[in-house]
C-alpha positions in Angstrom: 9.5 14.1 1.1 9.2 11.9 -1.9 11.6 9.9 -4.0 13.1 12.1 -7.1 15.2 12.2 -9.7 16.9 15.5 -9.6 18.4 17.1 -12.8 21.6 19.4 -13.7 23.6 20.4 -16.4 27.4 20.9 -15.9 29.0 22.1 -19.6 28.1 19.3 -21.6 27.5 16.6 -18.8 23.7 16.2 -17.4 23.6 14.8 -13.2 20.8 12.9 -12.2 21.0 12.8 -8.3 18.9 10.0 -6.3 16.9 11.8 -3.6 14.7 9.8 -1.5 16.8 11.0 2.0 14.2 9.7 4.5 15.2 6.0 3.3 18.7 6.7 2.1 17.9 7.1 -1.2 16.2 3.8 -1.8 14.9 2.8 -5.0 11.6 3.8 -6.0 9.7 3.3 -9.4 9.0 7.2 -9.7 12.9 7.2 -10.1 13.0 5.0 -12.7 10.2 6.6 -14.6 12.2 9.9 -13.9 15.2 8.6 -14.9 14.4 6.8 -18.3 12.9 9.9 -19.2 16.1 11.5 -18.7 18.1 9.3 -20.5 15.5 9.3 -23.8 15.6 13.1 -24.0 19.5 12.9 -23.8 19.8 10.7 -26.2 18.7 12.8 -29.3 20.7 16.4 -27.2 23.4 16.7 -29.2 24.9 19.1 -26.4 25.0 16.5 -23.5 28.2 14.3 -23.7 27.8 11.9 -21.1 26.0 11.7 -17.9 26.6 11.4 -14.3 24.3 9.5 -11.6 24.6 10.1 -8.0 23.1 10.0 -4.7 21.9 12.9 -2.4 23.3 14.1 0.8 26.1 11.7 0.9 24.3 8.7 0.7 24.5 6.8 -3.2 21.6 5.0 -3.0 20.5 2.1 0.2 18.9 -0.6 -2.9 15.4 -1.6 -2.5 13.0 0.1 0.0 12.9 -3.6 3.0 8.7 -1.9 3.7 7.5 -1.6 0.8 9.1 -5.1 0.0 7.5 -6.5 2.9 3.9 -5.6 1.7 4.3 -6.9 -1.4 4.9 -10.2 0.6 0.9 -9.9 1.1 0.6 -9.3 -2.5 0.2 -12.0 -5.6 3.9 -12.6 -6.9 3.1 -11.0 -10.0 3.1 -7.7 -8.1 6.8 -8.3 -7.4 7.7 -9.4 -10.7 6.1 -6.8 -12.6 8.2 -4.1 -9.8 11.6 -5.7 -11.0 10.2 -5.7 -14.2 10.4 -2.0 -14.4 13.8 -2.2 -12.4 15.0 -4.6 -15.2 13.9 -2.4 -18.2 15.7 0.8 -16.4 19.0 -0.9 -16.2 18.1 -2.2 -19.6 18.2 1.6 -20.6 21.4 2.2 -18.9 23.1 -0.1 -21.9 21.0 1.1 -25.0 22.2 4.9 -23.8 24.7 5.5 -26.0 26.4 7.9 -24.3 28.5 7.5 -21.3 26.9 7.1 -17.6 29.1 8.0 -14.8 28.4 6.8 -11.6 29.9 9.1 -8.7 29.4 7.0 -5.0 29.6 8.5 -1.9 28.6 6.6 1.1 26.9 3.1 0.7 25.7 1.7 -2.9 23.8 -1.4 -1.3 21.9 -4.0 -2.6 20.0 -2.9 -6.3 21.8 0.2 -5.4 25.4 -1.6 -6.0 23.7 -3.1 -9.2 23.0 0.3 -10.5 26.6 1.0 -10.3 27.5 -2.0 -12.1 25.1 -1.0 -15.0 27.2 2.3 -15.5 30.3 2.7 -17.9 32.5 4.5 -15.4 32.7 4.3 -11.7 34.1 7.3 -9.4 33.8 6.2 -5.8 35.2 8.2 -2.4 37.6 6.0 -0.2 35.2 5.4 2.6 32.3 4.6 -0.2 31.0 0.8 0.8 29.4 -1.5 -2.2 27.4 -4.4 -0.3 25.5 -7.2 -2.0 23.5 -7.9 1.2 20.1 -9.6 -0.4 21.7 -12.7 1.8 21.1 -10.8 4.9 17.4 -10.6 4.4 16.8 -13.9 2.6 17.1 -12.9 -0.5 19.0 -13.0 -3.9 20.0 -10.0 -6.6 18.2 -8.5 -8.9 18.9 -5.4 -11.1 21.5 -7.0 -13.1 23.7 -7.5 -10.2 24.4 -11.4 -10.1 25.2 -11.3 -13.9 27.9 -8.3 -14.0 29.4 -9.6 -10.4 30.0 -13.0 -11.8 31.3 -11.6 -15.3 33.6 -8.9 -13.9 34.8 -11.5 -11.0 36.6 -14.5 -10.5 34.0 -16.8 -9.2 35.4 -17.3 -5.8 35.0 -13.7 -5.4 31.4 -13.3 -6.7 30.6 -15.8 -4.0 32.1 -14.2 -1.2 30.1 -10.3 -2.3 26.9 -12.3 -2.6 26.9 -15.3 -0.5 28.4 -13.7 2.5 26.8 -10.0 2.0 29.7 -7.9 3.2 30.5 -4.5 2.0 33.7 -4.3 0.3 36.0 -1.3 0.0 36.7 0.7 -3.2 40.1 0.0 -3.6 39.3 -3.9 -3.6 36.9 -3.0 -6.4 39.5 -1.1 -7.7 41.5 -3.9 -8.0 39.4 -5.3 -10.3 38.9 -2.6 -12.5 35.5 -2.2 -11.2 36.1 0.9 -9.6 38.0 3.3 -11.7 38.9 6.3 -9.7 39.0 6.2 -6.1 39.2 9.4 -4.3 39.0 11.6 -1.4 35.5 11.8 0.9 33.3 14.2 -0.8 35.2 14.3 -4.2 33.3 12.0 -6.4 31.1 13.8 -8.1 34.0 16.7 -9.1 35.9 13.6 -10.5 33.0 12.4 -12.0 32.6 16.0 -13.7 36.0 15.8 -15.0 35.6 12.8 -16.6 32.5 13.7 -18.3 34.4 17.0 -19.6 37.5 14.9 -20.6 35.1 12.6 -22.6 32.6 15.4 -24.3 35.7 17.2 -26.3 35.9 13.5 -28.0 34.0 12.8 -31.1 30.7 12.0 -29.5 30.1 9.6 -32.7 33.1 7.5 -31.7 32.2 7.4 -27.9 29.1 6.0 -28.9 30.6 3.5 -31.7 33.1 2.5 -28.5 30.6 2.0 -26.2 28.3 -0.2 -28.5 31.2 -2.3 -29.7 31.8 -2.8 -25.7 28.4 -4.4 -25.2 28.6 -6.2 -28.3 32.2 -8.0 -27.3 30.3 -9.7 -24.1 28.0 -11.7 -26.4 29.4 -12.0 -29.4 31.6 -14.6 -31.3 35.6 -13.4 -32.0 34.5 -13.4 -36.2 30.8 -12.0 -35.4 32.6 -8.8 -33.3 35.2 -8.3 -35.9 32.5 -7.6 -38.1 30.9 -5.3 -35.8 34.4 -3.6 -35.8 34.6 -3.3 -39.5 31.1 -1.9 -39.8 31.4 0.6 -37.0 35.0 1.7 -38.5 33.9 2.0 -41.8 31.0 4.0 -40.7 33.7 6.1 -38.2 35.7 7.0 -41.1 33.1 8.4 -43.4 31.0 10.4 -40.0 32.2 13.9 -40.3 34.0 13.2 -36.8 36.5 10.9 -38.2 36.9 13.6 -41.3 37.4 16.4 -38.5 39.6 14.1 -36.2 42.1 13.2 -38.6 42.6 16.5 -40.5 43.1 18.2 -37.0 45.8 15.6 -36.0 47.5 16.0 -39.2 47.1 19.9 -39.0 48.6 19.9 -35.6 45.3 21.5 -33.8 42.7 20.3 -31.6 39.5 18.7 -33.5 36.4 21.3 -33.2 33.5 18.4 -33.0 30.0 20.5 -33.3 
């Protein structure tokens, strides 16, 4: 069986399930394709609120697939480079969505697999989930964004430890650390995940994505440069017909109707 991006709609949420279950769901650039494909057409469905990416048959998703690594070895670099390449610009569309991604982890999220869940806005993980940096293990360092949102969501010390030493670490750790935001019970991630992605689609979607933009800004911008961002993305809030509908339902007493 082949790697593939599988494809539901729940109510307003859209799941993307990894399925590649001879290698644990491992990475493959037909998922990429697959899934930036997704994401573009959800962008301009006005009927999908957020989306949730998960992981067949128990497993999230094992990283990188160690063969097909090792015959790039016997390749020029630039074959390598140009494969993360197309990693890089996939989490890169993981950011520009501007709706909410969901990540619900059951099982292992290894390697480019834990990076994946880094890229995401929310994280949903069961209690025996495992999140392992192991690129150490086989002589090798991060990719997929996973270096860079470790050692800005981390103290340093602790970065070292997921990276340097490779060892899976437990949701609730990650939890800790606001990484992980709902742990739960074996087998329940994705129905948390679901709920989430409800709660989230009977908000303006217009604000959602003003919030989530603002978010990315904040980790590159200047205090005066992002409270300009703010201003702009209020201003434009208040005159969206969202903001109209959200603040005469609050002052009506009734629960905002956002079409």
């Amino acid at each position: 069986m082949t790697a593939q991006l599988l494809s539901e709609r729940v109510g307003t949420t859209l799941v993307l399930t990894i399925s590649n279950p001879e290698a644990r769901n491992a990475l493959h650039p037909d998922i990429y394709a697959a899934s930036r494909k997704a994401l573009d057409a959800a962008t301009t469905d006005d009927s999908i609120r957020a989306v949730v990416l998960t992981g067949a048959d128990g497993v999230f998703c094992a990283g990188g697939n160690l063969n097909r690594l090792l015959g790039n070895r016997s390749q020029p670099p630039s074959v390598q480079e140009e494969s993360i390449g197309v990693l890089n610009a996939w989490i890169e569309s993981f950011h520009a969505f501007p709706k909410p991604i969901i990540a619900a982890v059951e099982g292992p999220a290894a390697g480019a697999g834990f990076s994946i869940v880094l890229a995401c806005d929310f994280v949903v993980a069961a209690s025996d989930a495992k999140f392992v940096m192991a690129y150490v293990k086989v002589g090798l360092t991060p990719d997929g964004g996973g270096s860079y949102e470790l050692a800005r969501m981390l103290p340093r010390q602790l970065a070292s430890e997921m990276m340097m030493e490779g060892k899976p670490v437990d949701p609730a750790r990650l939890a800790h650390f606001g990484i992980v935001n709902r742990v739960v019970a074996p087998g329940q991630a994705l129905t948390e995940a679901l709920a989430i992605g409800a709660s989230i689609g009977r908000e303006s979607p217009n604000a959602v994505s003003g919030i989530k933009a603002l978010i990315h800004h904040a980790g590159t911008a200047s205090l005066s440069e992002h409270l300009l961002a703010e201003r702009d993305s209020f201003v434009a809030a208040l005159h969206h017909k969202d903001g109209g509908e959200g603040i005469s339902a609050f002052l009506e007493k009734r629960k905002p109707d956002y079409r």
